[in-house]
C-alpha positions in Angstrom: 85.9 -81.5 142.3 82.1 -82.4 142.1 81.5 -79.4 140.6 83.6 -80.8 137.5 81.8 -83.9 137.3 78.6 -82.6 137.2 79.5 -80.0 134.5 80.4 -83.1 132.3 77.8 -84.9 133.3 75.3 -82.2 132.6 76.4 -81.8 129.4 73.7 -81.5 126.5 73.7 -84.1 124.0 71.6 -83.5 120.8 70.4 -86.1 118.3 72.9 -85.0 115.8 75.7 -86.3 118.0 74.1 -89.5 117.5 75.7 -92.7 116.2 72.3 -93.7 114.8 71.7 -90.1 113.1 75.2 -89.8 111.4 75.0 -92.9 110.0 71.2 -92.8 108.9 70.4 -95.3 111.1 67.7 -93.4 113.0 64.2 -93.9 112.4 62.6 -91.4 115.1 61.9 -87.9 114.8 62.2 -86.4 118.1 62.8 -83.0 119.7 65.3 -84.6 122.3 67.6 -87.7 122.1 66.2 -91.2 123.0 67.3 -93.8 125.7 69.3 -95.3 122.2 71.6 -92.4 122.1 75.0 -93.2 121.3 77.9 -90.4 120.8 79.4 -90.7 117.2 82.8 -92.0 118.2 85.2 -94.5 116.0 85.1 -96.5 118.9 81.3 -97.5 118.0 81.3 -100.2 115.1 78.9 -103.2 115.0 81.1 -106.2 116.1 82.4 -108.6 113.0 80.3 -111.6 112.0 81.8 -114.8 112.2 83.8 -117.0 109.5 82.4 -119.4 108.3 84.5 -122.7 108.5 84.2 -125.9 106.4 84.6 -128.7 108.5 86.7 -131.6 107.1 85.2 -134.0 104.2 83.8 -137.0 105.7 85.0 -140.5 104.7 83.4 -141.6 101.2 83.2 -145.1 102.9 81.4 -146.0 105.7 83.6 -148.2 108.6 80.7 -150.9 108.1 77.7 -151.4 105.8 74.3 -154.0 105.7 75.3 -156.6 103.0 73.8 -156.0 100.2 70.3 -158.2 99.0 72.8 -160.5 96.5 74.9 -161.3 99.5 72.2 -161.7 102.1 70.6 -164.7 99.6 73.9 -165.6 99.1 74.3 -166.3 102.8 70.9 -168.3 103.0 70.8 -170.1 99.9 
């Protein structure tokens, strides 16, 4: 049974069974795969970006507000 495992395990991997290589991606040139390695499987895909969401409009008018300067003289004259 370990024999089986290790057979699998042992198996060669090559930089053109690379995710990066396929997809020109890659930006080494190297004899032997990197630690980066990644098999070329659908599986693999970059994870979708979020949506953007508008949040609600904001009230045009304000719950309270400074009097303006005609009604602050007004309230002193």
């Amino acid at each position: 049974m370990q024999s089986k495992q290790t057979k699998s395990a042992a198996r060669k991997v090559s930089c053109e069974e690379c995710f990066f290589r396929c997809n020109m991606l890659c930006a080494l040139s190297l004899d032997e795969p990197c630690a980066t390695f990644r098999p070329n499987a659908a599986q693999l895909r970059p994870p979708q970006q979020l949506r953007f969401v508008f949040r609600q409009e904001r009230r045009r008018q304000a719950a309270w507000a400074f009097p303006t300067a005609q009604e602050q003289a007004a309230l002193y004259a």
